[in-house]
PDB file of N, CA, C and O in Angstrom:
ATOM      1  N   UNK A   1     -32.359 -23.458 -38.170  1.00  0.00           N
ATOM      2  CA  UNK A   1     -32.676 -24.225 -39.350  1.00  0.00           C
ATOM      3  C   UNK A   1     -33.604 -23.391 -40.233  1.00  0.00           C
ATOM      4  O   UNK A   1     -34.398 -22.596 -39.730  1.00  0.00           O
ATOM      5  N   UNK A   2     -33.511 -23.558 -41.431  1.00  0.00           N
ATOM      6  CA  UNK A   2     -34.401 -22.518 -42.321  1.00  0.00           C
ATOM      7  C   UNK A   2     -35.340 -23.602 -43.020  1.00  0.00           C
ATOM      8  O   UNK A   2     -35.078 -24.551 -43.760  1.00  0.00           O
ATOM      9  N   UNK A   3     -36.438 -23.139 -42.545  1.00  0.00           N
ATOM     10  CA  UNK A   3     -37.927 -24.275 -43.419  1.00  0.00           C
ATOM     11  C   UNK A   3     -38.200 -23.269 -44.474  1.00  0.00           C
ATOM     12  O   UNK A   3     -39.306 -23.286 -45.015  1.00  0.00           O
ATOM     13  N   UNK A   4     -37.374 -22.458 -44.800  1.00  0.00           N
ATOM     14  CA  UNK A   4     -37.869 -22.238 -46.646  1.00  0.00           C
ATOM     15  C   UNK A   4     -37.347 -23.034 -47.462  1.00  0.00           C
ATOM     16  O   UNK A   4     -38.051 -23.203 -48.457  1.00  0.00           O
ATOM     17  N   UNK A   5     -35.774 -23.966 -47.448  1.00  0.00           N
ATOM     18  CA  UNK A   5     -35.176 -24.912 -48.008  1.00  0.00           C
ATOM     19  C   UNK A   5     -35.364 -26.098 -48.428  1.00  0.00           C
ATOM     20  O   UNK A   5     -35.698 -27.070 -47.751  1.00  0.00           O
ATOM     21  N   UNK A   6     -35.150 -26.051 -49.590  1.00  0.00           N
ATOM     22  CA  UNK A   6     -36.000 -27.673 -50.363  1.00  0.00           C
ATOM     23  C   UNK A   6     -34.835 -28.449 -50.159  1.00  0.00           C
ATOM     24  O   UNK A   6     -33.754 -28.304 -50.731  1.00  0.00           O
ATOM     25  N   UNK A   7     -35.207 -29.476 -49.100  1.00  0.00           N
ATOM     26  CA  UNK A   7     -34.239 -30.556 -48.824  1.00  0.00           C
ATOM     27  C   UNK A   7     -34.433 -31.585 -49.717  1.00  0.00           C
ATOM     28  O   UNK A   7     -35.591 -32.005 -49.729  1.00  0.00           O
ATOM     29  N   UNK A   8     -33.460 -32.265 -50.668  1.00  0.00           N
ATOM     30  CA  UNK A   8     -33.637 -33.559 -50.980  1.00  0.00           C
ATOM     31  C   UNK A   8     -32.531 -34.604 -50.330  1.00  0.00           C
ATOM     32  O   UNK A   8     -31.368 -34.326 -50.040  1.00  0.00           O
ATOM     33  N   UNK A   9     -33.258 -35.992 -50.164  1.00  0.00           N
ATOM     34  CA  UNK A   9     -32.359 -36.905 -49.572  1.00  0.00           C
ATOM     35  C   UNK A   9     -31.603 -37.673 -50.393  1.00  0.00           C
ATOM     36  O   UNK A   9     -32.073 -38.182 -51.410  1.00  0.00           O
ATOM     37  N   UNK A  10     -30.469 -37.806 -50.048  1.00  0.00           N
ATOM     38  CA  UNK A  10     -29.614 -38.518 -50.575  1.00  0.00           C
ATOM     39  C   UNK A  10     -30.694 -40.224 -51.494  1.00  0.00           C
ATOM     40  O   UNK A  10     -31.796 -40.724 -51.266  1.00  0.00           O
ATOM     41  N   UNK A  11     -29.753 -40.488 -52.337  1.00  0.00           N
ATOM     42  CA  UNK A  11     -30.327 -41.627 -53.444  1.00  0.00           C
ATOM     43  C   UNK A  11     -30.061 -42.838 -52.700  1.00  0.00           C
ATOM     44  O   UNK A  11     -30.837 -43.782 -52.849  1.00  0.00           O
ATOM     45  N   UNK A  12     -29.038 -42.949 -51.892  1.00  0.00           N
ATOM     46  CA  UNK A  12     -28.743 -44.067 -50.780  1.00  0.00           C
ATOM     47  C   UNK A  12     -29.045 -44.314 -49.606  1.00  0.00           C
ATOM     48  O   UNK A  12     -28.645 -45.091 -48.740  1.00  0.00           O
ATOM     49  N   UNK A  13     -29.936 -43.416 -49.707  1.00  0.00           N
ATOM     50  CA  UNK A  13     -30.826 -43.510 -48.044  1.00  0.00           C
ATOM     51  C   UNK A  13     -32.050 -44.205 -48.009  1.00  0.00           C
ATOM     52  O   UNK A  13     -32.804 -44.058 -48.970  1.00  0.00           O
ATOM     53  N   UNK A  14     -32.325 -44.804 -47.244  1.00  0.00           N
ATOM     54  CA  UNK A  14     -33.253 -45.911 -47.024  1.00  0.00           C
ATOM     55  C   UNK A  14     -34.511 -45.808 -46.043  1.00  0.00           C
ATOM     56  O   UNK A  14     -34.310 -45.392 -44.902  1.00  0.00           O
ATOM     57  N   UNK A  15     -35.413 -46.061 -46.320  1.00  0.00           N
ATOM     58  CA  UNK A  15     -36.634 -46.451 -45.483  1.00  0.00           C
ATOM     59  C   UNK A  15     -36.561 -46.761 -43.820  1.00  0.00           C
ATOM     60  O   UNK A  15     -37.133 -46.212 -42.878  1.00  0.00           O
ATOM     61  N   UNK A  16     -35.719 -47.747 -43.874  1.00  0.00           N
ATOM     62  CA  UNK A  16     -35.062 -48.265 -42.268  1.00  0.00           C
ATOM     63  C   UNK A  16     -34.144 -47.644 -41.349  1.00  0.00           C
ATOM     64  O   UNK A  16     -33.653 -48.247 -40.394  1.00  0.00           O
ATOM     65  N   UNK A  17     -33.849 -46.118 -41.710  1.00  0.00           N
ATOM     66  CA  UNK A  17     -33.515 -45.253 -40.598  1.00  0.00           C
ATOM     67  C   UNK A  17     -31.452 -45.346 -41.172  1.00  0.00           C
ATOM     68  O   UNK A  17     -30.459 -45.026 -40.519  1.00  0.00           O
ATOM     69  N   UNK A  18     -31.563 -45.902 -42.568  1.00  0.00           N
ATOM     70  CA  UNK A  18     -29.722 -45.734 -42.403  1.00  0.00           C
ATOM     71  C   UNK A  18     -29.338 -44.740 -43.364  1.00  0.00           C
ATOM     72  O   UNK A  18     -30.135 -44.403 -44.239  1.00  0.00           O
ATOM     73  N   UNK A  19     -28.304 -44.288 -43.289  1.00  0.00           N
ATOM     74  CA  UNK A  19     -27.876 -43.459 -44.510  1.00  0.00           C
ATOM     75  C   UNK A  19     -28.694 -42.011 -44.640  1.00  0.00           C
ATOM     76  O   UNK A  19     -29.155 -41.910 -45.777  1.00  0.00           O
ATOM     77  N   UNK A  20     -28.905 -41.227 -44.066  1.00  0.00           N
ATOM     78  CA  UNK A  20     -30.047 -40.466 -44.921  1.00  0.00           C
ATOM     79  C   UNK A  20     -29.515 -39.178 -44.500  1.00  0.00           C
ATOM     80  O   UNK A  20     -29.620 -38.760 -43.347  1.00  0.00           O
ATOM     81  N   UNK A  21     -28.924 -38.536 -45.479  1.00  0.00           N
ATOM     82  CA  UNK A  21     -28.510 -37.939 -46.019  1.00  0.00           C
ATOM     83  C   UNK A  21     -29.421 -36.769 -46.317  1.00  0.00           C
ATOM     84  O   UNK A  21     -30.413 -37.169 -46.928  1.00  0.00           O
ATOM     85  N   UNK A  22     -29.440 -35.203 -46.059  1.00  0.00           N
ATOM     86  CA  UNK A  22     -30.168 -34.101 -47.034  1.00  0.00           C
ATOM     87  C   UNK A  22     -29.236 -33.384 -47.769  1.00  0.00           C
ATOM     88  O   UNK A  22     -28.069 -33.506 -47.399  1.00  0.00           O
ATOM     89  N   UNK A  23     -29.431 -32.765 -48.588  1.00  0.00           N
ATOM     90  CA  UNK A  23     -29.162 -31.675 -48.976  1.00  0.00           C
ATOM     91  C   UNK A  23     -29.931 -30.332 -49.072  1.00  0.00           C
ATOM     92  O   UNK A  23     -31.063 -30.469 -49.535  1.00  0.00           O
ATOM     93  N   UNK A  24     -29.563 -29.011 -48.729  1.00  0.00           N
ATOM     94  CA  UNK A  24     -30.756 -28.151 -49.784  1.00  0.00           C
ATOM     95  C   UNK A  24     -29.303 -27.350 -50.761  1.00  0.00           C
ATOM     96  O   UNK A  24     -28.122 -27.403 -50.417  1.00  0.00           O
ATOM     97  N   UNK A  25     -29.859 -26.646 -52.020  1.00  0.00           N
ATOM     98  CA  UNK A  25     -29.153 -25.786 -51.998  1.00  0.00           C
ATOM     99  C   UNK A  25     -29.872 -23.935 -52.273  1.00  0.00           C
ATOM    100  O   UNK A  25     -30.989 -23.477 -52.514  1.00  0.00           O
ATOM    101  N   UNK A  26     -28.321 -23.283 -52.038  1.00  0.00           N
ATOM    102  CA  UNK A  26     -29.049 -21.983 -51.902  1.00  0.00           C
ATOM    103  C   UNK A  26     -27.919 -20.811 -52.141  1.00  0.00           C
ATOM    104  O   UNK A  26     -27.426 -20.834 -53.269  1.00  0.00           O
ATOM    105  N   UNK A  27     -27.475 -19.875 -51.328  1.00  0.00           N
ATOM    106  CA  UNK A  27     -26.346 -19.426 -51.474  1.00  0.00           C
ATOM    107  C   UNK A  27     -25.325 -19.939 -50.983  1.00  0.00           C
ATOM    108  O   UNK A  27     -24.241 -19.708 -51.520  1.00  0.00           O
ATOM    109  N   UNK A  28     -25.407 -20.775 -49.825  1.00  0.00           N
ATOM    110  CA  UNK A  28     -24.508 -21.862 -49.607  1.00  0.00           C
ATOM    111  C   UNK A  28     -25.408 -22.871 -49.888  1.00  0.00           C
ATOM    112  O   UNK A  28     -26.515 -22.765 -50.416  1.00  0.00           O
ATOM    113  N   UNK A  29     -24.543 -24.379 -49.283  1.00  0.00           N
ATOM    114  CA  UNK A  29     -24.819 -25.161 -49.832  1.00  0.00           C
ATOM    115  C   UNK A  29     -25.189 -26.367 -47.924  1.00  0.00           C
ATOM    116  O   UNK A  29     -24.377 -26.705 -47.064  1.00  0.00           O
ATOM    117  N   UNK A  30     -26.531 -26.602 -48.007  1.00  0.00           N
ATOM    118  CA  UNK A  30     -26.796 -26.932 -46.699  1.00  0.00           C
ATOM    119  C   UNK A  30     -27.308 -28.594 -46.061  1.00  0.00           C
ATOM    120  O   UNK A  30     -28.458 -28.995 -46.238  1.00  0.00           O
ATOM    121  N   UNK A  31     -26.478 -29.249 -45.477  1.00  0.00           N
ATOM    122  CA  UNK A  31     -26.141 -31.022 -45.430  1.00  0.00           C
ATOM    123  C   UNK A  31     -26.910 -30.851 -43.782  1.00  0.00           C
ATOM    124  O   UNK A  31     -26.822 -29.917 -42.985  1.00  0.00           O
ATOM    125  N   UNK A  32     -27.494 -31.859 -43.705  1.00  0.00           N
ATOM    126  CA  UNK A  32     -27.993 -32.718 -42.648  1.00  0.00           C
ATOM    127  C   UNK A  32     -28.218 -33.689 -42.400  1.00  0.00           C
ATOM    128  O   UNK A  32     -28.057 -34.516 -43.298  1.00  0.00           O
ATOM    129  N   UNK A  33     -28.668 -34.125 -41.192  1.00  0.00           N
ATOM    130  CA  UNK A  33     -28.882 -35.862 -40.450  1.00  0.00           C
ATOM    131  C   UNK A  33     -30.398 -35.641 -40.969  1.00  0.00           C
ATOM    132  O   UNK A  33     -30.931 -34.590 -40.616  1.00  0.00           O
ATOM    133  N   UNK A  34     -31.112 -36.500 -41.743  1.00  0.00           N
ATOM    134  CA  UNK A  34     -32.667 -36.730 -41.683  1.00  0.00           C
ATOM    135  C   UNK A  34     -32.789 -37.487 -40.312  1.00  0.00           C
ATOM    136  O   UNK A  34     -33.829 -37.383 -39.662  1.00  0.00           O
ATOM    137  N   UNK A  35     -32.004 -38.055 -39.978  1.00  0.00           N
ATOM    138  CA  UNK A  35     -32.889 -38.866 -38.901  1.00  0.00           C
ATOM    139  C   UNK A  35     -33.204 -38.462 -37.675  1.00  0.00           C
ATOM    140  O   UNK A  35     -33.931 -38.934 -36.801  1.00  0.00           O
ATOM    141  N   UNK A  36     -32.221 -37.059 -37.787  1.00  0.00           N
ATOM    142  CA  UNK A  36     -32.653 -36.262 -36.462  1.00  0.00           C
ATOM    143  C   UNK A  36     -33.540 -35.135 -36.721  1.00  0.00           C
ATOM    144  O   UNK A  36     -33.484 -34.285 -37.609  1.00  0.00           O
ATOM    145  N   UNK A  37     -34.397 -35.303 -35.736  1.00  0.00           N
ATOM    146  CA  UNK A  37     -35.687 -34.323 -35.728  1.00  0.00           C
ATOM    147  C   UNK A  37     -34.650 -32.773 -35.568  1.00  0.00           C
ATOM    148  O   UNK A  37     -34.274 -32.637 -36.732  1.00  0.00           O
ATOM    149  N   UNK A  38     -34.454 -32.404 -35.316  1.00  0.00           N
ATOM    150  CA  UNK A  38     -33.349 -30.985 -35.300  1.00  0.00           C
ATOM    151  C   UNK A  38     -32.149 -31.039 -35.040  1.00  0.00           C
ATOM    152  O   UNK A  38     -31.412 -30.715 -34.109  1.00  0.00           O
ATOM    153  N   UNK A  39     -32.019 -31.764 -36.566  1.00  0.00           N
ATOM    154  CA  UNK A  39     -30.549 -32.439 -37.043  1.00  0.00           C
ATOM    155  C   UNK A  39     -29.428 -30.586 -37.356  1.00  0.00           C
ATOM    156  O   UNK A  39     -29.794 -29.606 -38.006  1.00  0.00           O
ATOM    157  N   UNK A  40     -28.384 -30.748 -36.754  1.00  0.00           N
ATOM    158  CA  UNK A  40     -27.449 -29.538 -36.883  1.00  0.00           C
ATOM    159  C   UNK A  40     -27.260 -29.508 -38.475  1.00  0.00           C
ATOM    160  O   UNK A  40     -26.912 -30.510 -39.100  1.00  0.00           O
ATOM    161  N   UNK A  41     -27.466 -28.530 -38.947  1.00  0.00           N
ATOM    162  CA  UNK A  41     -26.917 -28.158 -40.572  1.00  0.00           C
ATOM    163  C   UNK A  41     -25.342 -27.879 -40.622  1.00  0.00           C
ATOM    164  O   UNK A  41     -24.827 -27.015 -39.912  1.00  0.00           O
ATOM    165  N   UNK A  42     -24.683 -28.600 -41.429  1.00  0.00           N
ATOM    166  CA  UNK A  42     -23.006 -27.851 -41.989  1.00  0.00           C
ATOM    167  C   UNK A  42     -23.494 -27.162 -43.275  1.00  0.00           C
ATOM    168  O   UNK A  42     -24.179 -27.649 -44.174  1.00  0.00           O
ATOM    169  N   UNK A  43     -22.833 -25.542 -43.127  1.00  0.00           N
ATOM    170  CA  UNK A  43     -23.524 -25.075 -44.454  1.00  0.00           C
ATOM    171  C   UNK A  43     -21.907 -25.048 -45.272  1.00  0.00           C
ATOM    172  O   UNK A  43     -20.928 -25.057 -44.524  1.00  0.00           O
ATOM    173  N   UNK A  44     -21.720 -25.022 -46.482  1.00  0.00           N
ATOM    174  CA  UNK A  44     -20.540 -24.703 -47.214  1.00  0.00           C
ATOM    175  C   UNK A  44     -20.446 -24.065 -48.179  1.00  0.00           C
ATOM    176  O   UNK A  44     -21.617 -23.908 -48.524  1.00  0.00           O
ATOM    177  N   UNK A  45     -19.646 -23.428 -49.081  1.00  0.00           N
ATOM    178  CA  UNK A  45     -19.715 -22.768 -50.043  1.00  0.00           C
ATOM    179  C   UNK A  45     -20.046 -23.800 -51.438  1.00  0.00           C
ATOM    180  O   UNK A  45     -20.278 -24.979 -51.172  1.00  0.00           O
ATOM    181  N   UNK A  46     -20.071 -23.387 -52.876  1.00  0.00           N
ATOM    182  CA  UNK A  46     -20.519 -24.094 -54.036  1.00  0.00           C
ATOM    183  C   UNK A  46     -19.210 -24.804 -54.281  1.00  0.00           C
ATOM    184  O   UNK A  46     -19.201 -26.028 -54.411  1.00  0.00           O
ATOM    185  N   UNK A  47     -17.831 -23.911 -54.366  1.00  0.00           N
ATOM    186  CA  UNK A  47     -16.807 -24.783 -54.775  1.00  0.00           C
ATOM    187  C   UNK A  47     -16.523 -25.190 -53.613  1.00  0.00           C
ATOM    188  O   UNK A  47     -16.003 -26.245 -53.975  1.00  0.00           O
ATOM    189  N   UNK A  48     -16.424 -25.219 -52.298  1.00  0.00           N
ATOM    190  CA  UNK A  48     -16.136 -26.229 -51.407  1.00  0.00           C
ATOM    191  C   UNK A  48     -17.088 -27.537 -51.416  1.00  0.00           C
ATOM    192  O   UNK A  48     -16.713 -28.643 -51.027  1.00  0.00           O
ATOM    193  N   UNK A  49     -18.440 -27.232 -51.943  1.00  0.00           N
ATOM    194  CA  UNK A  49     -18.850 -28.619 -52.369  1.00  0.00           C
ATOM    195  C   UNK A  49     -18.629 -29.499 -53.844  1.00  0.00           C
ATOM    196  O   UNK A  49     -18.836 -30.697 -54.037  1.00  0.00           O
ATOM    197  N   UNK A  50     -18.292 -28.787 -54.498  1.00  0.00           N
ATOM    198  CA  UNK A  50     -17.860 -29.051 -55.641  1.00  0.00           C
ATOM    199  C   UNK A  50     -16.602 -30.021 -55.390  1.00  0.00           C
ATOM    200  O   UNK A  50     -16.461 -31.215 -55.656  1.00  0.00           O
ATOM    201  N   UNK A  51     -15.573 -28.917 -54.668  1.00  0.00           N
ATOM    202  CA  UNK A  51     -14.116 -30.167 -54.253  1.00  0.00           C
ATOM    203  C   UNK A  51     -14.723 -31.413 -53.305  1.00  0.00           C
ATOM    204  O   UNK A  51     -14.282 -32.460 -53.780  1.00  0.00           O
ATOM    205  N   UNK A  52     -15.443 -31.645 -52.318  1.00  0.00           N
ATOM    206  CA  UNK A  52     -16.143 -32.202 -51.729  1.00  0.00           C
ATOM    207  C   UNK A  52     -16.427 -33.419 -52.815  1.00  0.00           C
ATOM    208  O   UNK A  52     -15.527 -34.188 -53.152  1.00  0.00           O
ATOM    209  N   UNK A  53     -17.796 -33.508 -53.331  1.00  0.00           N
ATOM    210  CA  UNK A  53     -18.197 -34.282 -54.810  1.00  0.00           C
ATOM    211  C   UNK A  53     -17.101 -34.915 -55.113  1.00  0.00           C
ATOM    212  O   UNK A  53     -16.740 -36.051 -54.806  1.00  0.00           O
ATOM    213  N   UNK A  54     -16.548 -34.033 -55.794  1.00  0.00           N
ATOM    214  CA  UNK A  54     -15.346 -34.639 -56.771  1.00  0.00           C
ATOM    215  C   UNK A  54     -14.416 -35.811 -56.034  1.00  0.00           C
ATOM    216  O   UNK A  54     -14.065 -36.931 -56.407  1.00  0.00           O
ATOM    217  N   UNK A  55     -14.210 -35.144 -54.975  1.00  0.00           N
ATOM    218  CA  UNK A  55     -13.021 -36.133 -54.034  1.00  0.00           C
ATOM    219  C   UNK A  55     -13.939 -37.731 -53.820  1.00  0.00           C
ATOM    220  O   UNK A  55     -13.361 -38.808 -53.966  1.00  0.00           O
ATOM    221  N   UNK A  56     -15.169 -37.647 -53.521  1.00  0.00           N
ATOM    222  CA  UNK A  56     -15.449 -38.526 -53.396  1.00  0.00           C
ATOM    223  C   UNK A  56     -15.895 -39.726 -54.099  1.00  0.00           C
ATOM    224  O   UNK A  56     -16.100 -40.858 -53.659  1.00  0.00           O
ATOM    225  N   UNK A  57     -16.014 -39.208 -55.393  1.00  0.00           N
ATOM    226  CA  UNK A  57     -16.594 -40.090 -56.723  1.00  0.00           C
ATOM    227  C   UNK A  57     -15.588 -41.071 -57.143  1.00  0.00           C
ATOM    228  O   UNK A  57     -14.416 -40.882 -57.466  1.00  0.00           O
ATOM    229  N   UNK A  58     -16.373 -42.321 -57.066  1.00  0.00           N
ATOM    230  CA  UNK A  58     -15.167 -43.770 -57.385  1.00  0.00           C
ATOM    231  C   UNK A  58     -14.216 -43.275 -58.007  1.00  0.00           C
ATOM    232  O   UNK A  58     -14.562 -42.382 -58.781  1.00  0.00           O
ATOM    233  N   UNK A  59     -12.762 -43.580 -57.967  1.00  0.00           N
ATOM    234  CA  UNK A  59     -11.503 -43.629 -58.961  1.00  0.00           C
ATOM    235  C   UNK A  59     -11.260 -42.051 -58.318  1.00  0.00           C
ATOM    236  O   UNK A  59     -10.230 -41.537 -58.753  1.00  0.00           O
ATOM    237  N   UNK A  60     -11.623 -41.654 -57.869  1.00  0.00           N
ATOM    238  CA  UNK A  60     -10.922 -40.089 -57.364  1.00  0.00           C
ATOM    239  C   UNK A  60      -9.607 -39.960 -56.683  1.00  0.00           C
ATOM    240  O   UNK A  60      -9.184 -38.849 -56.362  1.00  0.00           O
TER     241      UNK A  60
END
């Protein structure tokens, strides 16, 4: 895990342990579990998150 990375949490993640979501980005692009104390990172490229995003946004 790299602690130079500015994680932000997802906008739908909550106080009560659901949803929570990180992101950092960097030269890839790096997703985790907040709720796990040494939660596994999936790292991906910019346009694989880009197609990612897109696919998922209402009406997609």
């Amino acid at each position: 895990m790299n602690d130079q990375l500015k994680w932000f949490k997802s906008s739908y993640s909550d106080d009560e342990g659901g949803n929570c979501v990180e992101v950092a980005f960097a030269s890839a692009i790096h997703v985790r579990d907040s709720k796990l104390s040494a939660s596994p990172e999936l790292h991906v490229t910019a346009p694989a998150w880009v197609a990612f995003v897109s696919a998922v946004q209402p009406g997609a």
